[in-house]
C-alpha positions, -999 to 999 in steps of 0.1 A, spaced: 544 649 106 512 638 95 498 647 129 483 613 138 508 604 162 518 628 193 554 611 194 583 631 187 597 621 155 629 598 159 664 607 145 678 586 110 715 589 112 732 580 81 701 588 56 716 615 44 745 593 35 725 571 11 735 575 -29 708 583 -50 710 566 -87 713 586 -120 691 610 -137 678 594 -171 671 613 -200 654 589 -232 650 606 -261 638 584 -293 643 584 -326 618 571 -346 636 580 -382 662 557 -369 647 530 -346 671 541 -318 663 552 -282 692 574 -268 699 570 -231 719 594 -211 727 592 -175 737 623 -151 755 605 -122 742 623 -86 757 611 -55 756 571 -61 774 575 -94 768 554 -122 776 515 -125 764 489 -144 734 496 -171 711 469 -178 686 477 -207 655 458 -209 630 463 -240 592 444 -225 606 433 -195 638 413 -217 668 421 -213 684 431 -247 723 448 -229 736 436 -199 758 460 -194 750 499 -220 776 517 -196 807 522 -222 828 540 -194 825 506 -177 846 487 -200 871 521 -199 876 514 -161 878 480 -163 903 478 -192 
C-alpha cells in the first residue's frame, strides 16, 4: 500500500471480528469539581471502568451498569 514492497498484500481473516472499545465523551465542570464521563459502547461493549486521576487510580470500577448485571 505504501508502494515500497511489490508483494501482493496478504489476507487478515478475523480482523474484522475484533471489538473496538467505547467512545468517551469528558465534559468537566469546574463550578463543581466534577468531570462527567460517558461511554457509547461500539462493537466491544462496555466492561469494567477504571478511572485514574495522574496516573492513580481513584475508581476501580465507574461502570454503575456493572454492579446492575452482577447483582
Amino acid at each position: 500500500m505504501l508502494g515500497i514492497s511489490s508483494e501482493p498484500l496478504r489476507t487478515v481473516t478475523g480482523l474484522d471480528t475484533i471489538g473496538l472499545y467505547p467512545i468517551v465523551h469528558l465534559k468537566l465542570d469546574t463550578l463543581q469539581n466534577k468531570l462527567h464521563i460517558r461511554l457509547n459502547p461500539r462493537s466491544g461493549g462496555v466492561g469494567k471502568i477504571s478511572v485514574f486521576v495522574n496516573g492513580k487510580e481513584v475508581m476501580e470500577d465507574a461502570n454503575p451498569l456493572a454492579a446492575i448485571q452482577n447483582a
